[in-house]
C-alpha positions in Angstrom: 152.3 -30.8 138.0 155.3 -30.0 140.2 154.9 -27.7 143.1 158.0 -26.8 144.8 157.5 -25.2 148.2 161.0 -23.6 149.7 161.3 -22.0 153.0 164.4 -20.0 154.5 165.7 -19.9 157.6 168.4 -18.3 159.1 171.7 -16.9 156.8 170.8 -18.3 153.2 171.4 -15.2 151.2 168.4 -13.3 150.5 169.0 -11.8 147.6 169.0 -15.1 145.5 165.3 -16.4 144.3 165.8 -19.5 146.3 162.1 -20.6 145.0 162.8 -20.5 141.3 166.2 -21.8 141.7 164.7 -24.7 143.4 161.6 -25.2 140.9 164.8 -25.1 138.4 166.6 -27.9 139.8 163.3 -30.5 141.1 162.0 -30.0 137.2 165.7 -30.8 135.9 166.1 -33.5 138.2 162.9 -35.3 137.7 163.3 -34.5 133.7 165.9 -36.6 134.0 164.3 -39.6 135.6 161.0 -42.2 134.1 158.6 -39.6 136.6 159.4 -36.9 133.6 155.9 -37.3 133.3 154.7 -36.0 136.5 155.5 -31.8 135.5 152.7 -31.9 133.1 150.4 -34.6 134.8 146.9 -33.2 136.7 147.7 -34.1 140.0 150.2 -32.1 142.3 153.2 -33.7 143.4 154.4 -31.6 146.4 158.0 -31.3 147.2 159.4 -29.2 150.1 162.6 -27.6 150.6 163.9 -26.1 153.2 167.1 -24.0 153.5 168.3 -24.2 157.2 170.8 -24.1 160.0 173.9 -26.8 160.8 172.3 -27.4 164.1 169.2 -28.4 162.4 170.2 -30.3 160.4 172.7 -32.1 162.8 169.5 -32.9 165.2 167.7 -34.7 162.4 170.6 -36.3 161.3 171.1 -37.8 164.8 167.3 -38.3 165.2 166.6 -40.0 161.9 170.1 -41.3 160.9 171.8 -41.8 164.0 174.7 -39.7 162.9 175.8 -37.2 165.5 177.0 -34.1 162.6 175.4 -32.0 160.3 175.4 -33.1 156.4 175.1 -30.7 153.1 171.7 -32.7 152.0 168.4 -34.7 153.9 165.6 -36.1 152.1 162.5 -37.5 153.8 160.6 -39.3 151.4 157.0 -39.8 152.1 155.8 -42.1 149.2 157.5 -45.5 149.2 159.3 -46.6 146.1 157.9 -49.4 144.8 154.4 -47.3 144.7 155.8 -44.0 143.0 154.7 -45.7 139.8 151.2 -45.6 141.1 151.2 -42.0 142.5 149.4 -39.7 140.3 146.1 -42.7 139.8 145.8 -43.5 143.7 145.6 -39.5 144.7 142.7 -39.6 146.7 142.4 -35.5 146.1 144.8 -35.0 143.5 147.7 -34.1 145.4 150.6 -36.0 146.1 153.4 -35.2 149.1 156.5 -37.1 147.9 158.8 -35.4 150.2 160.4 -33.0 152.1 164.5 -31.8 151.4 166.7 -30.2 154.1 170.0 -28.1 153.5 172.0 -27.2 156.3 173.5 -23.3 155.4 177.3 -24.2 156.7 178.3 -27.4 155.3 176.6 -26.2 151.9 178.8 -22.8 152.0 181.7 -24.7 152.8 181.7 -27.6 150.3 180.8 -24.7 148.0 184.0 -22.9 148.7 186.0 -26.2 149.0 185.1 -26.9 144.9 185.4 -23.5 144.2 181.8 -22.8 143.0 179.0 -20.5 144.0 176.7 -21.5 147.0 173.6 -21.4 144.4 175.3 -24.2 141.8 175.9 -26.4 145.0 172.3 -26.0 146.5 171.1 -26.8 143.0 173.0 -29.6 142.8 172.0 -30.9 146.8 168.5 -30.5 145.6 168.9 -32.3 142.5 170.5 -34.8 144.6 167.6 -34.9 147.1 165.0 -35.1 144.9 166.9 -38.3 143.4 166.3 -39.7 146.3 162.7 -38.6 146.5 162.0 -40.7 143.6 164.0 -43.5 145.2 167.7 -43.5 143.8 170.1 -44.2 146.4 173.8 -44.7 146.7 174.4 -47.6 148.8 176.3 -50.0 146.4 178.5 -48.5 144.0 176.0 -49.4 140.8 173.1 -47.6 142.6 176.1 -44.6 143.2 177.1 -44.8 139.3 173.0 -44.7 138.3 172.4 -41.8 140.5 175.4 -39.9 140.0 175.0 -40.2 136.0 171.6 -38.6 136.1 173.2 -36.3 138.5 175.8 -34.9 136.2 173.2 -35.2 133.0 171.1 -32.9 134.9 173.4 -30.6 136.1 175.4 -30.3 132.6 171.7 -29.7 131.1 171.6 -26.5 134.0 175.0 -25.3 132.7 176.7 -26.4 135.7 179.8 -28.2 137.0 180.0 -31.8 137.5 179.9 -33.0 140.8 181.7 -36.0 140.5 184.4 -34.9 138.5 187.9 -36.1 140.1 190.3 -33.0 140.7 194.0 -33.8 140.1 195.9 -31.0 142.4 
């Protein structure tokens, strides 16, 4: 079973329901993925989101990246990949934390703006995104970036949302 844990902080709208919006987009994303599985299995997989500041989100970048600026998306994996297939046996207590996901509230709002889409359909997509990378997709070569970024725009077209990818000819 998925349990999707969101915290606020500072100017993410209040008047969206950031948890169910976030539930939404982990159980899309990992719908999409061979850990499909894992939203109906006994043991708790644990994913935590948290909807934050620029600054924040610039000090982790620099602590755990080494890039001095804020970015839209962080994940922090806790379960390395080559044992996610293993997860839900070895749970010594039936709960599982795969990872934690930061947004940063500025570069989200204006990437939002910049494609011309609401700031929900662009978290939902950044947390797609991060829990991709939870389950350990990455985009370091451009085949792992095609892979991801197909499951990506599968999941977000099964939401009823935009592509992220798609290329804009102004």
């Amino acid at each position: 079973m998925l349990d999707i844990a969101v915290q606020r902080e500072g100017e993410w709208p209040a008047d969206l329901d950031w948890d169910a919006l976030a539930t939404r987009a982990a159980e899309a994303a990992f719908a999409g993925t061979p850990y499909a599985g894992w939203s109906s299995d006994p043991a708790v997989i644990e994913v935590a989101i948290r909807l934050t500041s620029d600054e924040e989100v610039h000090g982790l970048n620099h602590q755990y990246r080494g890039k001095d600026k804020p970015t839209n998306v962080l994940s922090f994996p806790m379960v390395q990949p080559d044992l996610l297939d293993t997860v839900t046996q070895n749970s010594d207590d039936g709960e599982v934390l795969l990872g934690d996901i930061v947004l940063a509230h500025g570069v989200c709002v204006a990437e939002a703006a910049e494609r011309g889409i609401s700031v929900a359909d662009h978290a939902t997509h950044l947390i797609v995104h991060g829990c991709l990378h939870l389950l350990g997709y990455d985009h370091q070569d451009d085949a792992e970036a095609e892979a991801m970024e197909e499951i990506e725009r599968t999941t977000l077209r099964q939401l009823g949302l935009h592509d992220p990818y798609q290329i804009r000819e102004d």
